[in-house]
C-alpha positions in Angstrom: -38.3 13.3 -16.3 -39.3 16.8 -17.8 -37.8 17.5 -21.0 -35.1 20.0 -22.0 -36.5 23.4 -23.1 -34.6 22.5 -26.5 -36.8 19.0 -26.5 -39.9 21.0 -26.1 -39.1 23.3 -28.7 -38.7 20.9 -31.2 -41.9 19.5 -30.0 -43.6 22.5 -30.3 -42.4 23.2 -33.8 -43.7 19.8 -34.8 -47.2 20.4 -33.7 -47.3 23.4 -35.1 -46.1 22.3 -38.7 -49.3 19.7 -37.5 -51.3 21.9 -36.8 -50.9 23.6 -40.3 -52.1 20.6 -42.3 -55.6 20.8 -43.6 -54.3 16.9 -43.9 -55.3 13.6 -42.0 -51.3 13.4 -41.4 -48.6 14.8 -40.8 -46.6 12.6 -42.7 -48.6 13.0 -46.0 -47.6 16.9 -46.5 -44.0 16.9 -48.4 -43.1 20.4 -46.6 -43.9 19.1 -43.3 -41.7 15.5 -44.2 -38.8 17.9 -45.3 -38.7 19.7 -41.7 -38.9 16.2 -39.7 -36.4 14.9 -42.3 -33.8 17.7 -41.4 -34.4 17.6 -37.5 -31.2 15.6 -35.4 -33.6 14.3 -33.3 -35.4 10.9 -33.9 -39.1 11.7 -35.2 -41.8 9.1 -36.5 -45.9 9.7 -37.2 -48.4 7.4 -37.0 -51.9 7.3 -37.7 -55.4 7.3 -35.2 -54.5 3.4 -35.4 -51.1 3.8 -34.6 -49.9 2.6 -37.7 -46.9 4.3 -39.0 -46.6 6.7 -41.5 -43.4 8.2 -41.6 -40.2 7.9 -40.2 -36.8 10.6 -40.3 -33.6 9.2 -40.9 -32.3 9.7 -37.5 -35.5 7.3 -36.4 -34.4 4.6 -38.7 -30.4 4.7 -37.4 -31.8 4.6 -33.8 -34.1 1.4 -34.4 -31.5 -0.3 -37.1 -34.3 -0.9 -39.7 -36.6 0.6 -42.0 -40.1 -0.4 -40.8 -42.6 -1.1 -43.9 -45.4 2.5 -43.5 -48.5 1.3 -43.0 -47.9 -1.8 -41.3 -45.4 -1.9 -38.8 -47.8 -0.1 -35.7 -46.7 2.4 -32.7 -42.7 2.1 -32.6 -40.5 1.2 -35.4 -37.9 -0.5 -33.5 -37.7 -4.6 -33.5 -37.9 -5.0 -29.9 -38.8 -3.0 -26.8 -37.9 -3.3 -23.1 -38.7 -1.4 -19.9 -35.7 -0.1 -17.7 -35.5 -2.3 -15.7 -35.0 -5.1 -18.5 -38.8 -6.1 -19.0 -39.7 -6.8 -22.3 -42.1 -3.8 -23.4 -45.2 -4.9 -26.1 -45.5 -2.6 -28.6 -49.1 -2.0 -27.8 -48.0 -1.1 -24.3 -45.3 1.8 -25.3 -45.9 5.6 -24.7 -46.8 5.9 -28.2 -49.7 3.3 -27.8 -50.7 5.0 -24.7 -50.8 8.6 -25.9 -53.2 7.3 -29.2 -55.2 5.2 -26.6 -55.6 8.0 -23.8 -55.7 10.8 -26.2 -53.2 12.7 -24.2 -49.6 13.7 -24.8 -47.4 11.2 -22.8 -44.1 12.6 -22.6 -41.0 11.8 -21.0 -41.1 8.2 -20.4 -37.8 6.2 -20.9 -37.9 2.7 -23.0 -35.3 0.7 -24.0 -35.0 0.0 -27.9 -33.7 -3.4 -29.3 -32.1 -3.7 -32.9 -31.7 -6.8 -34.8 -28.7 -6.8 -33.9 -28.9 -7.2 -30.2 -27.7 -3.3 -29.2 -29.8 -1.9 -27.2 -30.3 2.2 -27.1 -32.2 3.8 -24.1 -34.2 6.2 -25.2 -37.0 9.0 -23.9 -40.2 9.3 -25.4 -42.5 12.0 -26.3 -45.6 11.2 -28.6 -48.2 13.6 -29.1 -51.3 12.9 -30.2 -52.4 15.1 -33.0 -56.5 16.3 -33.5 -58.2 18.1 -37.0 -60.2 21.1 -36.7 -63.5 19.0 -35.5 -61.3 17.8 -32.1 -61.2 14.1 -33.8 -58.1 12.1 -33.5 -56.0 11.5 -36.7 -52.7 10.5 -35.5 -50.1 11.1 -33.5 -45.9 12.5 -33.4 -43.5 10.7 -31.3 -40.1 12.4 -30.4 -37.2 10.4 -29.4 -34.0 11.2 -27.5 -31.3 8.7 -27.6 -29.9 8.1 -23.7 -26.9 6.2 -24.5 -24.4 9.1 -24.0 -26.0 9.7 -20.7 -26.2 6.6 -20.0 -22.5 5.9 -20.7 -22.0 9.2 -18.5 -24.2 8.2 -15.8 -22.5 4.6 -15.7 -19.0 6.2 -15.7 -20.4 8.6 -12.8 -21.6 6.1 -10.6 -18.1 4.1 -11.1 -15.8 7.1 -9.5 -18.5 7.7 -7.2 -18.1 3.7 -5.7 -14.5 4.4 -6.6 -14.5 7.3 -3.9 -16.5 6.1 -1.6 -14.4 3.1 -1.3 -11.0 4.3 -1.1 -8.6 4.3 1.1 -7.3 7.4 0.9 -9.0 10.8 1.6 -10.7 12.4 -1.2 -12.1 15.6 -0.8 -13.0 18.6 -2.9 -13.2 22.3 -2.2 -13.9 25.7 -3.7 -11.7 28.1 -4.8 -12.0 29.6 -1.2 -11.1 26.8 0.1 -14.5 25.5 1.6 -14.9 22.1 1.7 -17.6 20.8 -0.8 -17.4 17.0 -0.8 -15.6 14.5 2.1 -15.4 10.7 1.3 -15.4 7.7 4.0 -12.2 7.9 3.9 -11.2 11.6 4.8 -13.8 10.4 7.4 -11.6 7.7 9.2 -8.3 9.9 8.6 -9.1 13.2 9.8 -11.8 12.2 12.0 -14.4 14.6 11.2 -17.7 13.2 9.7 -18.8 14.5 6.2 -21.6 17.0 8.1 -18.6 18.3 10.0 -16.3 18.9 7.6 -18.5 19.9 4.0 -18.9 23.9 4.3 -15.9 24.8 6.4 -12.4 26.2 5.7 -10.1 23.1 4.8 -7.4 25.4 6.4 -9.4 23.6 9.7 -6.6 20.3 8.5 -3.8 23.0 8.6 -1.5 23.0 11.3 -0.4 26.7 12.6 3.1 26.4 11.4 1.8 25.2 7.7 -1.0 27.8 7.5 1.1 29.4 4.5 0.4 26.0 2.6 -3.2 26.6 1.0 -2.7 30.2 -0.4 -0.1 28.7 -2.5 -1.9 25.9 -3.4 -5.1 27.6 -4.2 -2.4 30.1 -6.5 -1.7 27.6 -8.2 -5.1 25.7 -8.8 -6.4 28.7 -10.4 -3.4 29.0 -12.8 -4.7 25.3 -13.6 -1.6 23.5 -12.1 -1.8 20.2 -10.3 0.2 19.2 -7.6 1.2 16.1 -7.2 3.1 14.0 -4.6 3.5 16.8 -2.0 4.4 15.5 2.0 3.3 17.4 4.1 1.6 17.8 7.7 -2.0 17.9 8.7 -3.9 17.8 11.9 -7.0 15.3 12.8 -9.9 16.3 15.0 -8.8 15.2 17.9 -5.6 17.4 17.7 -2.9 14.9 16.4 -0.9 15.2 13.8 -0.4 12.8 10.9 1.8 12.7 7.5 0.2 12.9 4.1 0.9 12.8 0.2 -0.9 14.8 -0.9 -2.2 15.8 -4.8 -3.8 18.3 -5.5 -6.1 18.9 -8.9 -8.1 21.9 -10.6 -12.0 20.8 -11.3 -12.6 22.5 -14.2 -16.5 23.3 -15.7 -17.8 22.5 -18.8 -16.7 26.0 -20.2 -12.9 24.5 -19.1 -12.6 27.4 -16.7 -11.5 26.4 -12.8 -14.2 25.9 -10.4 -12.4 24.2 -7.3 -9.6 21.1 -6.6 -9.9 18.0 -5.7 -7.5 16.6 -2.9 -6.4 13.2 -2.5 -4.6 12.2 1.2 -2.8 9.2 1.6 -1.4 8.2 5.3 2.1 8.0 4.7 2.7 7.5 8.4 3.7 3.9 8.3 6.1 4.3 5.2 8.4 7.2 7.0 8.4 4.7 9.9 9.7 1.9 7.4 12.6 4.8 6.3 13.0 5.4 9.4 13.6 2.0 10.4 15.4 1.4 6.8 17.7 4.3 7.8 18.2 3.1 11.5 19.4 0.0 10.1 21.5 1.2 7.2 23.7 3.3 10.1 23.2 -0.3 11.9 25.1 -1.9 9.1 27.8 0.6 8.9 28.4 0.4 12.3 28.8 -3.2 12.3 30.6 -3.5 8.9 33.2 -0.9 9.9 33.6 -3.1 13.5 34.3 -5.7 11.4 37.3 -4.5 9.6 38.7 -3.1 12.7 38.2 -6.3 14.6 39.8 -8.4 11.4 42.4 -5.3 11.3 43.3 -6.5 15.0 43.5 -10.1 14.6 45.8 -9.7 11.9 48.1 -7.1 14.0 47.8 -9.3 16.9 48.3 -12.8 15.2 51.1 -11.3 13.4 53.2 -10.7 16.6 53.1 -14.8 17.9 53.6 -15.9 14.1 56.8 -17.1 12.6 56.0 -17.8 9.5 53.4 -16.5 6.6 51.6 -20.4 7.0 51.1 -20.2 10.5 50.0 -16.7 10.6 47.8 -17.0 8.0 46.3 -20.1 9.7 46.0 -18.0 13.0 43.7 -15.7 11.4 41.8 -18.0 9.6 40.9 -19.4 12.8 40.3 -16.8 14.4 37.8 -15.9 12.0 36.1 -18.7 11.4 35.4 -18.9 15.3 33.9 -15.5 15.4 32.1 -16.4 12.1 30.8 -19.2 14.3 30.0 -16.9 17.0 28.4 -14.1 14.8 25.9 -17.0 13.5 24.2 -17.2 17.2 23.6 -13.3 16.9 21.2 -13.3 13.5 17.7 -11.9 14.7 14.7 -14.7 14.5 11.8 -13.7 12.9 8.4 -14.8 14.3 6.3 -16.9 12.0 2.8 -16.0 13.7 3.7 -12.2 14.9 6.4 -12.0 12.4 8.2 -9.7 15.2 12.3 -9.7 14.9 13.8 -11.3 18.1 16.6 -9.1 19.6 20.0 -10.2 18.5 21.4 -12.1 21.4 22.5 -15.9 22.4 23.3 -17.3 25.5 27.0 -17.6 27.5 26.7 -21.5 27.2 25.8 -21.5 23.7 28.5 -19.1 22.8 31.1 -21.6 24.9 29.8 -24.7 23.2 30.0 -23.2 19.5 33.8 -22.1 20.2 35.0 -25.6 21.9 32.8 -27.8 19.4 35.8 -28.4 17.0 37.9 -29.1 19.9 35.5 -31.6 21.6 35.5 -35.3 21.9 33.9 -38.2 24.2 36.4 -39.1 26.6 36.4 -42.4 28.8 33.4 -42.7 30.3 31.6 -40.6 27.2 31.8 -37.8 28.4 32.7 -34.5 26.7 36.0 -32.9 27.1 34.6 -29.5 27.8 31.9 -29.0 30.1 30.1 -26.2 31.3 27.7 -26.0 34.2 26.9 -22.9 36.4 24.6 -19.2 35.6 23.7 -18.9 31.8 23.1 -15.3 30.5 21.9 -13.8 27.6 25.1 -12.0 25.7 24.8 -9.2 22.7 26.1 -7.0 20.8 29.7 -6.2 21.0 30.2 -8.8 23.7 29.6 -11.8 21.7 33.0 -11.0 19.6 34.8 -10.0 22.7 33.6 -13.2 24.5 33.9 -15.0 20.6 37.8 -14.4 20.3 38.9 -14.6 24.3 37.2 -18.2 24.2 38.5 -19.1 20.8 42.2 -18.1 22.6 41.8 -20.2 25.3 40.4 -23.3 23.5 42.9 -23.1 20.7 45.9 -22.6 23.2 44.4 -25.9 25.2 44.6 -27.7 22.1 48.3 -26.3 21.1 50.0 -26.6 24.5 47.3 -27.6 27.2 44.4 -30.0 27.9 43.0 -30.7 25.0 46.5 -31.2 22.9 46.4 -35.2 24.6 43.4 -37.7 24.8 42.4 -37.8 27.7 42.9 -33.8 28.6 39.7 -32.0 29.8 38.5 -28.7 30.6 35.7 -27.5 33.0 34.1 -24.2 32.1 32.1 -22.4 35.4 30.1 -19.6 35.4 28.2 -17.5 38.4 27.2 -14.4 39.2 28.3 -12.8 41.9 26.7 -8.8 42.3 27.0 -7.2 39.8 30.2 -8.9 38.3 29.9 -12.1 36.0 32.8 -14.7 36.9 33.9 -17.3 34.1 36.5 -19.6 35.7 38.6 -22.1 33.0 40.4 -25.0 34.1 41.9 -27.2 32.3 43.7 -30.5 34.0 44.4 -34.1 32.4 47.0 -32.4 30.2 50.7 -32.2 30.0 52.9 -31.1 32.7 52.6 -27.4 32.8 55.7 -24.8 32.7 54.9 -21.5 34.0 54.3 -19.1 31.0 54.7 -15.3 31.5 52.3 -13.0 30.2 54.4 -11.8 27.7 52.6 -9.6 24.7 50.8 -12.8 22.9 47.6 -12.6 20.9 45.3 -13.5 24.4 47.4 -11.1 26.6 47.0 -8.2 24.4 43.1 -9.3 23.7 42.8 -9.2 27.3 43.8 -5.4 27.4 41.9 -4.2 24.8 38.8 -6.1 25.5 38.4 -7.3 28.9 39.3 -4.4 30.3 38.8 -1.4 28.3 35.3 -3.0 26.5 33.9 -5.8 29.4 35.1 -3.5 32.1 36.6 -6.6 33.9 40.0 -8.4 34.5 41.3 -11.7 33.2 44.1 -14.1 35.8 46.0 -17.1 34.6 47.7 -19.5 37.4 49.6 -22.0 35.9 48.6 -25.0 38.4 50.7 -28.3 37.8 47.8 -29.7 37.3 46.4 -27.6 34.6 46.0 -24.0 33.7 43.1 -22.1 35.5 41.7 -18.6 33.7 39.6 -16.3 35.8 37.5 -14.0 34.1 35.3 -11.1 36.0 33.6 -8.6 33.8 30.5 -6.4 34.3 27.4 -8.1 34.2 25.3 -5.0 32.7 28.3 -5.1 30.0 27.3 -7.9 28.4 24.7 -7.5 26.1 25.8 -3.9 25.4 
């Protein structure tokens, strides 16, 4: 490593105060002991032997003792070590070399051990000193303390692994906005490699519409603001475009005055789809929640109108209710535990049927259930499931009030087929009491009929009161049903 040109002054000034002694040392002439005294740097003599014969003050702090003169030979400091860790003899150190080879042997690094186990890296730069006949009588050794570079070096090789590691984009640019440095990262998000990208305009990222963007930001990196947390737009090499965060800082030289920004880019492209999604479903749940209250506004309205007293209509809508709580249950989306994918919310006709009759259901003789259901199962969603929810809920609860399933041995057989593009749910009931024609009147299930089947299912409901039992028809549109 070649020293500083302030290093080699100091060394020069030292071999010249040498030079000037008529002396075997320079450690023996007071004046020239007062000038290596006062020097910052670490300075130590030593004689054709290498024995040492003075030390400054800065030499002593640097090893962490006071060597005895005289004895202690080549280096004052307790142990030495290479670089690389290996331990360095003292008769091996640049000091011993430059006595042994006669020649100035300067610039080598060593590593300096005090007693107390810190360790100072150091350069060296001993000089072999000659009298007037050419003979050697010593030598000067000049040392610089590397732990502040060191520490500086260390901390510079951290953020380097640091930003060649990241994630995210970091690059770095001029105040003209050329690009100077381009990390891995910038590499796999923008798509152009570091040779492609370092010396040309970062307005290259900049899509057309946004090319007002850097003249503001380069404004206001040379007023020395940062910019941080700033969305924005930018293009990749092969033409697409991609959010970013972006920050934006001024690099500043060692005179404090702005030289260039740094720029870090994060992909933010998966988060706005999150929002997105968290939005979509926030609208979602309004949606639903305000269906809810109109739906429980309804059954209230409706229930109100066959109820005689405050008991029985508040047991009509708790039943209600509860049946399309039942229902809604089916409906939750299923998450995947290996793809962790959400299943569409949706259930299935005969699943829906069985969850409304199951409080109503029994083994007759025979053990078999009261309700049975055989024919075309389809999936059901959406909206449909609390249409279907309340018009099944009707029929069971009026079987169980005034039909089949109000005896023992009352059953009812639930159908279902397709026919085109119509879905066809026939309800029979038989086993019950004797049945007395009903008219249509305006009950809960005739007016449910209207303002679903029809108006929401796009289908029609018939009732024939058979002597045997009653017999629902209902037709609705297939396509309908998982609206």
């Amino acid at each position: 490593m070649t020293p500083l040109p302030i290093l080699e002054n100091v060394d020069e000034a030292v071999r010249s105060s040498a030079d000037s002694l008529h002396g075997p040392s320079p450690g023996e002439d007071p004046g020239v002991q007062r000038i290596l005294e006062a020097l910052p740097e670490p300075i130590y003599t030593t004689d054709a032997s290498g024995r040492i014969t003075f030390y400054n003050s800065a030499a002593a702090a640097m090893w962490g003792v006071r060597p005895e003169l005289g004895k202690a030979e080549f280096c004052g400091s307790w142990k030495l070590y290479w670089p690389d860790g290996r331990p360095l003899p003292h008769d091996e150190c640049p000091m011993a070399i430059a006595l042994k080879e006669k020649r100035a042997n300067r610039g080598l690094e060593a590593v300096a051990e005090r007693p107390d186990g810190t360790r100072i890296p150091f350069l060296a730069f001993p000089t072999p000193l000659f009298d007037e006949a050419g003979d050697l009588i010593g030598a000067v050794n000049m040392l610089v303390d590397l732990t502040d570079l060191a520490i500086a070096d260390e901390a510079a090789q951290r953020f380097a692994a640091i930003v060649e590691s990241s994630d995210d984009a970091i690059l770095a640019k001029d105040l003209n906005g050329t690009i100077i440095s381009w990390n891995p990262g910038a590499e796999r998000l923008f798509g152009y490699t570091a040779a492609e990208a370092v010396g040309k305009p970062v307005a290259m990222l900049i899509p057309l519409d946004r090319h007002n963007e850097e003249p503001e930001i380069l404004s206001r990196i040379r007023r020395g603001e940062r910019i941080d947390h700033y969305e924005t737009i930018r293009r990749r090499k092969d033409g697409s475009l991609i959010e970013i965060s972006l920050c934006v800082s001024p690099i500043r030289n060692r005179d404090g005055r702005v030289i260039g920004a740094s720029k870090i880019a994060r992909d933010i492209t998966e988060r706005k789809r999150a929002e997105e999604q968290q939005h979509l479903l926030i609208r979602e749940m309004d949606h639903r929640i305000k269906n809810l209250f109109t739906v429980a506004s309804s059954v209230v309205s409706l229930s109100a109108r066959s109820a005689d007293t405050p008991a029985e209509l508040a047991s009509a809508v708790r039943d209600r209710l509860n049946a399309l709580a039942r229902a809604h249950a089916l409906t939750i989306p299923r998450t995947s535990d290996v793809s962790g994918k959400t299943e569409r919310a949706t259930t299935t006709l005969h699943s829906l049927i069985g969850t409304i009759v199951a409080p109503y259901d029994g083994d007759l003789a025979g053990h078999r259930p009261r309700a049975s259901v055989v024919g075309a199962d389809i999936q059901i969603g959406g909206s449909a499931v609390t249409s279907f929810a309340l018009l099944l809920h009707e029929f069971a609860t009026n079987a169980a009030k005034y039909g089949a399933l109000s005896v023992p041995d009352g059953a009812i057989d639930i159908s279902c087929h397709e026919d085109g593009e119509r879905f066809i749910l026939t309800w029979t009931e038989h086993g019950g009491p004797p049945v007395e024609r009903r008219g249509d009147g305006e009950g809960f299930g005739t007016l449910l009929g209207k303002a679903t089947v029809r108006n929401q299912l796009g289908g029609e409901i018939v009732r024939d009161w058979k002597p045997e039992g009653l017999s629902i028809r209902l037709s609705v549109a297939r396509e309908r049903l998982c609206a």
